[in-house]
N, C-alpha and C positions, 0 to 999 in steps of 0.2 A: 548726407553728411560728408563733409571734407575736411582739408587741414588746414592752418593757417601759419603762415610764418611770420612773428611778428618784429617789431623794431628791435628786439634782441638779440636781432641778426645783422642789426646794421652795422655795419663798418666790420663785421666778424667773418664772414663766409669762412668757414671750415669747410664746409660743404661733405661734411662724412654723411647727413641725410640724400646727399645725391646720388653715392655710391649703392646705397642702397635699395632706391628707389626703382621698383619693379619696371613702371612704366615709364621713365622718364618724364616725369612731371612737375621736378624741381627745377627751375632756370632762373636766369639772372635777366636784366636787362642787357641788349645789345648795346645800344651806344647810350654809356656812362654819364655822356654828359649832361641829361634831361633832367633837370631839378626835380624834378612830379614824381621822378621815381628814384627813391634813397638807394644806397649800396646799401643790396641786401639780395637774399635768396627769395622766392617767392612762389609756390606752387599754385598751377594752372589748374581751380577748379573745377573743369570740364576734363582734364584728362586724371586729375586724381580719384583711385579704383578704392577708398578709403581704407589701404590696409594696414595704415599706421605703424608699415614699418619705420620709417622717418624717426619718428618722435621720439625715441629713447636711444634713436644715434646721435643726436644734437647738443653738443657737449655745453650750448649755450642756454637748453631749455629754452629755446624760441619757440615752439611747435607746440600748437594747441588743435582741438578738434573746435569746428568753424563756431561749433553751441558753446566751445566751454572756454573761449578766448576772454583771458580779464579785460573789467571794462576800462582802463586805462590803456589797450590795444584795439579794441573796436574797430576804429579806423583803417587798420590791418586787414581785418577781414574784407573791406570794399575794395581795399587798393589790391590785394590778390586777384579777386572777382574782378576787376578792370582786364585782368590777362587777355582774359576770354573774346576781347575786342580788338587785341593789340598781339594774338600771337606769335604773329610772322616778325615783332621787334625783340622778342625775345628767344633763349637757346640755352641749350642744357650745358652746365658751364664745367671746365675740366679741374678736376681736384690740385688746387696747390699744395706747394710742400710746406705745410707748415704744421707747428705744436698746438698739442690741445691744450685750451685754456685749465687753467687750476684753477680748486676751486674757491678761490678766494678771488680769481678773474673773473668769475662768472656770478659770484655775491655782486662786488665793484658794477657790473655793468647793470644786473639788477635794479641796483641803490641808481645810478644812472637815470633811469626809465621809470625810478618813482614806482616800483613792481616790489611786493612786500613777498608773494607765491611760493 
């Protein structure tokens, strides 16, 4: 078992799951400009130790365990799992300074992604 970060991350990176991540296993992509890969956070299934600290620092509820990702995220799960091949393109990314969403920001972006959860 592992985590999954889904499209609920996109365009959001907060990134308070990074701070907490034991082993550094949250990253971003290095260079931005690759359409194949959305702005968004993504953990490396080969280096996540599944201790689920992440998950309940994510003020976006992005973060699913890889069994229990809804199926309108699916797709999430495989583009994580791509890391694995691709690790040297991406890197543990450094926290910005920015507000946590409220949660009426984090309904919106829900309703967004078509995620009822």
């Amino acid at each position: 078992m592992t985590w999954v970060i889904t499209s609920l991350c996109r365009d959001k990176k907060d990134m308070a799951c990074v701070e907490v991540c034991p082993v550094d296993c949250i990253v971003v992509r290095s260079d931005e400009s690759d359409s194949a890969w959305p702005n968004q956070l993504y953990i490396d299934p080969d280096e996540c130790i599944s201790c689920g600290v992440c998950e309940p620092e994510c003020p976006w509820e992005a973060i699913f365990e890889d069994e229990q990702v809804p199926d309108i995220f699916k797709d999430d799960t495989a583009l994580n799992a791509k890391i694995v091949d691709l690790r040297d393109e991406f890197e543990v990314p450094e926290k910005p300074d920015i507000d946590t969403p409220t949660p009426e920001e984090v309904q919106a972006n829900k309703e967004k992604w078509g995620y009822t959860g």
